[in-house]
N, C-alpha and C positions, 0 to 999 in steps of 0.2 A: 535692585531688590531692596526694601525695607524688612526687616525680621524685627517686630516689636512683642516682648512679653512684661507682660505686668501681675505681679503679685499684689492682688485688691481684695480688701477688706469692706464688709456692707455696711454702708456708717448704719442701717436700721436695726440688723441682729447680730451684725459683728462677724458674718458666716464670710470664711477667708478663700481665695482662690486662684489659681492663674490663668488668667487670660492671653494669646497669644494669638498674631497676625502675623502673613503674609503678603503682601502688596509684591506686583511684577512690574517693569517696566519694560515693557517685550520691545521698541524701538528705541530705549535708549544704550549708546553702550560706554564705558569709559575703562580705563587701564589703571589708573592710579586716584586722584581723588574726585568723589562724586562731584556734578553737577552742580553748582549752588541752587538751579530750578529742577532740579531734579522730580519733585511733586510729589505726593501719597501714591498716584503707582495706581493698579488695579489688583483690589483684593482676588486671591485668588488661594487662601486658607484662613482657617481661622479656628481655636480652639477658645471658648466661652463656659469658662464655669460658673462665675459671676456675671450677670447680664450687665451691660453699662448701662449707670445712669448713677450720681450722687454716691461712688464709691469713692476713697482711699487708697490711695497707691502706696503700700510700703516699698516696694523695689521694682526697679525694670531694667531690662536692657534691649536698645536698641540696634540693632545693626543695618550699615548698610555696604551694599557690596553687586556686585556686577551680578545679572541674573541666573548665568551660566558658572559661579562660582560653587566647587564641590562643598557638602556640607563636611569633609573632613579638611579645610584650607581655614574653613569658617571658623572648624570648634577650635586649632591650631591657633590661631588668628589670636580671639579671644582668649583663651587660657594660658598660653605664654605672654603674652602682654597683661596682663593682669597679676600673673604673680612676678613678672618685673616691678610694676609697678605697688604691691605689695609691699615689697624687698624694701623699695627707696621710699615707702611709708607715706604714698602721695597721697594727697587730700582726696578725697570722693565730693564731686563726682569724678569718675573717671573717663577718658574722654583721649583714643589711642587709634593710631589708625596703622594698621601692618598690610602693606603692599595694596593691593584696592580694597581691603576690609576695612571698614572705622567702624568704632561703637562707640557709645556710653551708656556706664550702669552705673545705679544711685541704688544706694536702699535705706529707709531708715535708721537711728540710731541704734535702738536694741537690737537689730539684725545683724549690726559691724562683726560681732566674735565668729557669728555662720557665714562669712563673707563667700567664702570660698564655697560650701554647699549650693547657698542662695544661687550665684552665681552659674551653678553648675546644673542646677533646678530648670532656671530661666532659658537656662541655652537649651539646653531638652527640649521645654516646649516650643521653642523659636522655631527648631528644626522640624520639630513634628508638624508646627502650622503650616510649614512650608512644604512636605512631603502629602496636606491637605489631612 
């Protein structure tokens, strides 16, 4: 499974929002690290505030993780690995992978002080695209 959320801004009126996908891989399966052809997956949620097309990404996070993965392994996943990686003041992008979960999450410069919100925002919607 792919879980991608993005906080995108409309370069025409500036109107801000998160967008967030679900892609499944229903025959593939792995235990530890994905696939390197792993592929986009088939959508199978998606939450659209912003329509794509010619927007701005200030932040996203990715993750990827086995299909059958519970979404409280997921939020665990990310949220402890992240403020570890807080703690040791790693450069962003950040880019961490706990037992079969990996992600990366970037977000713009003015956004670093809400790191932890932003972060906590995006995973909401990840999960919620995924739950359809």
């Amino acid at each position: 499974m792919k879980l991608v959320a993005q906080r995108v801004v409309r370069s025409t009126d500036h109107a801000t929002g998160v967008n967030a996908y679900c892609y499944l891989h229903p025959d593939r399966h792995f235990f530890q690290q994905p696939p390197h052809d792993l592929g986009q997956g088939e959508l199978s949620g998606e939450i659209v505030e912003i329509p794509p097309g010619g927007n701005n990404v200030r932040s996203y996070l990715d993750i990827v993780a086995p299909d059958e993965t519970a979404n409280e392994e997921i939020t665990r996943a990310v949220l402890s690995s992240c403020r570890i990686l807080s703690d040791v003041r790693q450069s962003l992008p950040w880019n961490f992978r706990f037992a079969s979960v990996s992600f990366e999450f970037n977000l713009e410069l003015s956004l670093v002080p809400e790191w932890a919100q932003e972060l906590q925002l995006l995973l909401a919607y990840a999960l919620r695209a995924r739950s359809g």
